[in-house]
Every structure is written in structure tokens, then in C-alpha cells.
C-alpha positions as CSV (number, residue, x, y, z in Angstrom):
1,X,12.9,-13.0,1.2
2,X,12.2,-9.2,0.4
3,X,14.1,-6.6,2.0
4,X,12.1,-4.5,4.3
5,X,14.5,-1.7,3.0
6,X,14.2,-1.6,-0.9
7,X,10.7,0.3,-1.9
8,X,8.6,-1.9,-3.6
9,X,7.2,-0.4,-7.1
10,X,3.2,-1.3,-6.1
11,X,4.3,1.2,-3.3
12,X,4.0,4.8,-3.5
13,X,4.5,7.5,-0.3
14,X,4.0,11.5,-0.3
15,X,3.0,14.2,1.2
16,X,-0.8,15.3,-0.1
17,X,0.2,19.1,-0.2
18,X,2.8,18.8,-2.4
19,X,1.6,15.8,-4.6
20,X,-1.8,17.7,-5.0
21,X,-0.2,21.1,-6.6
22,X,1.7,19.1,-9.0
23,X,-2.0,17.5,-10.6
24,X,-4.8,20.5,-9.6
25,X,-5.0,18.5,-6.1
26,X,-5.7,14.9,-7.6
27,X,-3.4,12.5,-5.6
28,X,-5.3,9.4,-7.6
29,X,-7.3,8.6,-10.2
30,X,-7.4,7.1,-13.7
31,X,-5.3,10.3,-14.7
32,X,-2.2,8.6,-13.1
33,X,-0.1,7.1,-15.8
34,X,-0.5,3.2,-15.9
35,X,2.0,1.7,-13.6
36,X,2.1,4.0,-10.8
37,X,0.2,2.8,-7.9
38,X,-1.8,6.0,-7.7
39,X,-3.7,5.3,-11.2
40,X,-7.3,3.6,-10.5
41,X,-10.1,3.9,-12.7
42,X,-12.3,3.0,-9.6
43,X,-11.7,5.7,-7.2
44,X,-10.5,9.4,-7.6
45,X,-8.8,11.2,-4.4
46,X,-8.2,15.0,-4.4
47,X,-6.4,17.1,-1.5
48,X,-7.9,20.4,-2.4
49,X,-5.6,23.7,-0.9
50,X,-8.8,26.4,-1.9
51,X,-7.9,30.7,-0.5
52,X,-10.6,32.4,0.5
53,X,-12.7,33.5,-2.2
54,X,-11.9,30.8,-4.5
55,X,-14.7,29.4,-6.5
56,X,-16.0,26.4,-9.6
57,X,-15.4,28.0,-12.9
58,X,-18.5,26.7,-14.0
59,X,-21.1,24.4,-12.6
60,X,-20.4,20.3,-13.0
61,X,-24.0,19.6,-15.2
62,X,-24.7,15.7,-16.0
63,X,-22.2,13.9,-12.9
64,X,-21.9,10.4,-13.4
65,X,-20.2,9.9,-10.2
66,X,-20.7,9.5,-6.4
67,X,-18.8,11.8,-4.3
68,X,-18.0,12.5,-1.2
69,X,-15.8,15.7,0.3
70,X,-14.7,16.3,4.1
71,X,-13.5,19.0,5.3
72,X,-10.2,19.3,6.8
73,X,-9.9,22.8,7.9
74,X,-11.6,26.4,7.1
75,X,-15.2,26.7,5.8
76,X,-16.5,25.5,2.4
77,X,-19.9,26.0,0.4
78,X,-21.0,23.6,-1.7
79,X,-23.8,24.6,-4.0
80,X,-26.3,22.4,-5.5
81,X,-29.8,22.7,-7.3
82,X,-31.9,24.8,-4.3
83,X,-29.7,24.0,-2.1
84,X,-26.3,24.9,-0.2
85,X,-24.5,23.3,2.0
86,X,-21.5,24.7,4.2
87,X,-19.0,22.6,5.9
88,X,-17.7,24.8,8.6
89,X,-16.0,22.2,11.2
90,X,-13.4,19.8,10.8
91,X,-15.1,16.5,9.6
92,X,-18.4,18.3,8.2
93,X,-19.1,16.1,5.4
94,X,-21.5,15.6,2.4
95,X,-22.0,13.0,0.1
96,X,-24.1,13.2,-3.7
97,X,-24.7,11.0,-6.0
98,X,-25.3,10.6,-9.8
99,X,-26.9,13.6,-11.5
100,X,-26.5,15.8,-9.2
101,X,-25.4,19.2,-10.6
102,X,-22.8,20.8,-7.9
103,X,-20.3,24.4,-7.6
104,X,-18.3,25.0,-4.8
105,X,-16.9,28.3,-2.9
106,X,-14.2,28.5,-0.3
107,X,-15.5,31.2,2.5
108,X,-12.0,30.7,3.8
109,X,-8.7,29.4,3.2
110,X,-10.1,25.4,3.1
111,X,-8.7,22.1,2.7
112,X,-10.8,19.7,1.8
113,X,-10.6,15.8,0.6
114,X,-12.8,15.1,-2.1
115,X,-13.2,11.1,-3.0
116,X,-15.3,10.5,-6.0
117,X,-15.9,7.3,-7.7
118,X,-15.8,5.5,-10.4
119,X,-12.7,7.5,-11.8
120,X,-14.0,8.4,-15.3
121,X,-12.8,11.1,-17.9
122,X,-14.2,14.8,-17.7
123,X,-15.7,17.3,-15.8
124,X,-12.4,19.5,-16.0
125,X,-13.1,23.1,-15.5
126,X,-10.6,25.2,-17.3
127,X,-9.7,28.4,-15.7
128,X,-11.8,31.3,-16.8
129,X,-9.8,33.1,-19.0
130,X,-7.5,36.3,-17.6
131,X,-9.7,39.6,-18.5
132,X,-7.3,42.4,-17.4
């Protein structure tokens, strides 16, 4: 019989604020080392903590995933081809698809959740480089 006491290693609990800062916000996704429940190649889960004013690097250009992002609290523009969209209450939503080129911009301090599937390498924007 299992012990309701000992953690179980398929098992993993957190706290999405500080889990997120120690992986750019990603709390799962195929970037999780193999072995730790949070790794998935099928599903990728980001807690995103954006201050006012923060913005996308660059465009995403050629997605190959589905994604969806919720807003949790502040206000949050999305950007697409001809179109924005701003989530400005808590559970504003918006879903997009395959090929859909996207840039965001937090209006004000935002947390957002962002669920995007199927977990695949990429897409990383680099910080633009510091011009002082």
C-alpha cells in the first residue's frame, strides 16, 4: 500500500511565480528534462509575469502551433497580421492557430497563461541586445 505521505516521483507541486522565473515563465513543455513530470512534448504551459511596457523582441513568423493565452490580471495586446487584440479583464481570452504570425505588449503590469500545443523546439526570442 502507498503511503499517502512519501511524494511520489510522477508528482510534481509549485508555485507558478516562482517556477516560471526560473525557465522565462515555462512551467511545462518538452524543455523539461526527461523524467520530471513537467516535460511533455504535447502541451507547453507558460505563467507569464510581463511590467508595463514590456514587449516580443521580434515577431513569431511561420507558428506551427495552436495557442491559447488568458489573462489573469492587467491588460495585454496581442498583435497579429491587421489585427490587435487586447485582453483587458480577467478571463479575456484568444485562441490562434497554425501560421498565424503573432507580437505581444503588456499595457500594464500582466499575468497571463499561455497554453500552446504541440510542445515543439523554437520560436525563442533572445533579448535584444543592451545598446547603452
Amino acid at each position: 500500500m502507498n503511503d499517502p505521505h512519501t511524494p511520489h516521483p510522477a508528482v510534481y507541486t509549485g508555485k507558478a511565480t516562482p517556477d516560471a522565473a526560473a525557465d522565462r515563465g515555462w512551467l511545462l513543455g518538452h524543455f523539461k528534462e526527461p523524467g520530471d513530470p513537467r516535460h511533455s512534448e504535447d502541451v507547453e504551459i507558460k505563467w507569464g509575469v510581463h511590467p508595463k511596457g514590456d514587449e516580443r523582441s521580434q515577431w513569431v513568423r511561420g507558428e506551427s502551433r495552436t495557442a491559447l493565452q488568458v489573462l489573469i490580471s492587467g491588460r495585454f495586446r496581442l498583435e497579429f497580421p491587421g489585427r490587435s487584440v487586447v485582453l483587458a479583464e480577467q478571463g479575456d481570452y484568444v485562441v490562434w492557430g497554425r501560421g498565424v504570425d503573432h507580437s505581444w505588449y503588456a499595457e500594464e503590469d500582466t499575468v497571463v497563461l499561455t497554453v500552446r500545443w504541440p510542445s515543439v523546439p523554437g520560436y525563442r526570442a533572445d533579448p535584444a541586445p543592451n545598446t547603452l
